[in-house]
C-alpha positions in Angstrom: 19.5 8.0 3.3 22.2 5.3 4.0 22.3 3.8 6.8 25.9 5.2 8.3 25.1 9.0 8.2 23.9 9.9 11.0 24.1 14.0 11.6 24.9 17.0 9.1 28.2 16.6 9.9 28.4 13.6 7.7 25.3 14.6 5.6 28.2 17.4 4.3 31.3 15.2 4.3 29.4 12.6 2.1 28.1 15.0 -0.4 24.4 16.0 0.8 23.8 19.9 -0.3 21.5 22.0 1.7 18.4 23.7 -0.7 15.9 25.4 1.4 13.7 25.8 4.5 10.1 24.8 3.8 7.1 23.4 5.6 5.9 20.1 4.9 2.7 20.3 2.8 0.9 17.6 4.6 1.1 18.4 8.3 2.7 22.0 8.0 5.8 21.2 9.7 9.0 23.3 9.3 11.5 21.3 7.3 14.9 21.2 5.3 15.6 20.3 2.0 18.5 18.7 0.9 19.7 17.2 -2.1 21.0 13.9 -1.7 24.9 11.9 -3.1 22.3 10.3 -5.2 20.8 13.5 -6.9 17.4 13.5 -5.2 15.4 15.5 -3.1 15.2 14.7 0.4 13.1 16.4 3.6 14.6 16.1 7.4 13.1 17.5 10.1 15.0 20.5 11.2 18.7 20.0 11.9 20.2 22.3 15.1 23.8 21.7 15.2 26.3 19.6 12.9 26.5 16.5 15.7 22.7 16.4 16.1 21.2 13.1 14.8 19.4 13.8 11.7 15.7 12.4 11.1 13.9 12.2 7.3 10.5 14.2 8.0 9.0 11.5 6.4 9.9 9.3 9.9 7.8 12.0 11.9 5.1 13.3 9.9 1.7 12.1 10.7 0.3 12.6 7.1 3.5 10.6 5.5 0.8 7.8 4.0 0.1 11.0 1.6 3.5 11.1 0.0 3.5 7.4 -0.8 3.7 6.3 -4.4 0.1 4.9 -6.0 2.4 1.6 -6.5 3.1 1.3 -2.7 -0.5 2.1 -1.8 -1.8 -0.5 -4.4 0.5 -2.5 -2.8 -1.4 -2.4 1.0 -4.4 -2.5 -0.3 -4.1 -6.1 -2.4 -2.2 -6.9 0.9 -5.1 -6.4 2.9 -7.7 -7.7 0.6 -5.7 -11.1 0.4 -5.9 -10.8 4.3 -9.8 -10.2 3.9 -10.5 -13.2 1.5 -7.7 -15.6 3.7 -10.5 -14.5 7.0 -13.3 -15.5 5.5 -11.9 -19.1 4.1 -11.0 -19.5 7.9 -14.0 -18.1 9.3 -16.6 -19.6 7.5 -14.9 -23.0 6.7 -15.9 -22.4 3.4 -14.7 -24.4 -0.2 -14.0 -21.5 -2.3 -14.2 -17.8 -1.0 -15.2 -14.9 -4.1 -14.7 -11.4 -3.1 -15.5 -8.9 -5.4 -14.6 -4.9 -4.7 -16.2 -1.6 -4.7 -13.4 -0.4 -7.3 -14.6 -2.6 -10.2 -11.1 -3.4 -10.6 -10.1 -6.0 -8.1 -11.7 -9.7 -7.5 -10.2 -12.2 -5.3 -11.0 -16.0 -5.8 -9.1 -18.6 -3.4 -10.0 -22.0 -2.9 -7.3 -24.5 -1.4 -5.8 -26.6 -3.8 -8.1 -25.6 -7.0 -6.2 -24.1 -10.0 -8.1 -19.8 -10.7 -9.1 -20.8 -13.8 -11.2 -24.6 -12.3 -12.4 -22.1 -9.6 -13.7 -19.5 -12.4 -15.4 -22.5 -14.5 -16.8 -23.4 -11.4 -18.3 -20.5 -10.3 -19.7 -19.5 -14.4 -21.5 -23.1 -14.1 -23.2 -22.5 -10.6 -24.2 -18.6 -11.9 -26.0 -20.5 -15.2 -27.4 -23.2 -13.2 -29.1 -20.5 -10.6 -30.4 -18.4 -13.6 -32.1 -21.8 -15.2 -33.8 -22.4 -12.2 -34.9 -18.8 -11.8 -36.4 -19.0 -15.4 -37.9 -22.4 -15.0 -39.3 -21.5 -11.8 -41.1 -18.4 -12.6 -38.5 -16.1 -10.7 -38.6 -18.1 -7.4 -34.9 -18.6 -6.9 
């Protein structure tokens, strides 16, 4: 919705077309759809008279998260994994900082001033150099 229109009022004068009455499938919430200037579907929470300032449902609705595309929610969660990995470099004073996730699908690396790819040679030659030991020692790491 851009930013001028404000009740239904304008929502008509600029275009917007009124589809149904609904309730919102994540909190159950009686809503209105209407189809936006730019051909899209949009829910508001139930508008009472044309001056009435109109609010998306999405602005109210305490399951909204739900609705959000995969790309915005990958989007938080690399967020707060760089947030994760920065903590630990801070907390622990440490060079280089490895975090490696549940999913299987995400690793962070971060040392200051050290290109990924030094970092990743880095960390292949300590892995080989703890296996050798573990061999040469009889499994005592």
């Amino acid at each position: 919705m851009s930013g001028h229109i404000e009740t239904r009022h304008e929502m008509l004068r600029a275009g917007y077309k009124f589809k149904s009455h609904a309730a919102c499938t994540g909190c159950g919430a009686k809503i209105e759809w209407w189809r936006t200037t730019n051909n899209r579907m949009m829910p508001f929470n139930p508008i009472e008279s044309d001056d009435v300032k109109v609010v998306p449902h999405w602005a109210s609705c305490p399951n909204r998260d739900r609705f959000r595309s995969a790309a915005d929610r990958a989007e938080d969660v690399r967020a707060q994994r760089e947030n994760h990995v920065a903590g630990l470099l801070k907390a622990t004073n440490a060079r280089a900082v490895i975090a490696l996730y549940d999913d299987g699908m995400n690793a962070l690396s971060w040392r200051n001033g050290i290109p990924g790819e030094e970092l990743r040679d880095e960390a292949i030659t300590a892995a080989n150099k703890l296996r050798w030991n573990i061999v040469t020692s009889g499994g005592k790491a």
